[in-house]
C-alpha positions as CSV (number, residue, x, y, z in Angstrom):
1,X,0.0,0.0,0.0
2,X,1.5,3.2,-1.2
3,X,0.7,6.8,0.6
4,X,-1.3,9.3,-2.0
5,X,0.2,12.8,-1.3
6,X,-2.2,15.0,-2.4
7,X,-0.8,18.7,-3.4
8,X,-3.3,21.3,-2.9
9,X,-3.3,24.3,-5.1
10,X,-1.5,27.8,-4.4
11,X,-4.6,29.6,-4.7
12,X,-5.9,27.7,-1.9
13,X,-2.8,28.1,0.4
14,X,-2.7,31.9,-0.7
15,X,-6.2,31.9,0.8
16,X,-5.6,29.8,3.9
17,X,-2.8,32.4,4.3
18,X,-5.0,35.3,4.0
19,X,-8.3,33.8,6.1
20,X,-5.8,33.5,9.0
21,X,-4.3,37.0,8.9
22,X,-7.9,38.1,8.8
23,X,-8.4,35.8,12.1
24,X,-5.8,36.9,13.9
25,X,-5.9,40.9,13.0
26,X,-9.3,40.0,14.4
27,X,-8.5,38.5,17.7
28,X,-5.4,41.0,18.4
29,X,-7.7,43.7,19.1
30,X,-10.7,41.8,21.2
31,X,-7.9,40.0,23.5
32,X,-6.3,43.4,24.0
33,X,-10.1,44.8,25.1
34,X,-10.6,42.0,27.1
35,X,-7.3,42.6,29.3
36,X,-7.9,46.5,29.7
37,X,-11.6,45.5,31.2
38,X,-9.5,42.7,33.4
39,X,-7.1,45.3,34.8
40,X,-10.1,47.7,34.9
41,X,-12.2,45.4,37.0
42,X,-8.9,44.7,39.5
43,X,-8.7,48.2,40.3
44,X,-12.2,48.5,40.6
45,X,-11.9,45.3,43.2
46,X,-8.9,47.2,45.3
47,X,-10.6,50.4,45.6
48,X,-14.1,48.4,46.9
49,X,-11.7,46.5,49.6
50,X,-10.0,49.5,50.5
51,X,-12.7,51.4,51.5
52,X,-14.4,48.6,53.1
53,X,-11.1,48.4,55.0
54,X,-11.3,52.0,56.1
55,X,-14.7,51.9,56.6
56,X,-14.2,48.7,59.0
57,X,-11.6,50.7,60.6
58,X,-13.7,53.3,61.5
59,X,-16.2,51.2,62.8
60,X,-13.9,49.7,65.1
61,X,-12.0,52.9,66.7
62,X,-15.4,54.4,67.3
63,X,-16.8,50.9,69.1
64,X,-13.5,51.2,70.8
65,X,-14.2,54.7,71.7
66,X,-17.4,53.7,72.7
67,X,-16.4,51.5,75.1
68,X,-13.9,53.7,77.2
């Protein structure tokens, strides 16, 4: 049993070429989006603990002056 190679044309590898250009000028742009609104959203998520953490602090110096 011999192997059949079977040679496909250039226009068709020209095309391949250019479908996947088109795919990844495509994706370049929406990944890069997508990591912006992931750093956006991680500094969105420090400044909410931060303020909780002051917030909790305040809460707690004036039960502690409270108590005195």
């Amino acid at each position: 049993m011999g192997v059949v190679t079977v040679r496909k044309s250039v226009e068709e590898d020209i095309v391949a070429w250019i479908a996947c250009c088109v795919l990844i000028a495509l994706l370049l742009p929406l990944m890069g989006f997508l990591y912006l609104d992931i750093l956006e959203t991680k500094n969105e998520a420090k400044a909410q603990v931060e303020k909780v953490e002051k917030m909790r602090q305040k809460i707690e110096q004036k039960e502690r002056e409270k108590d005195k």
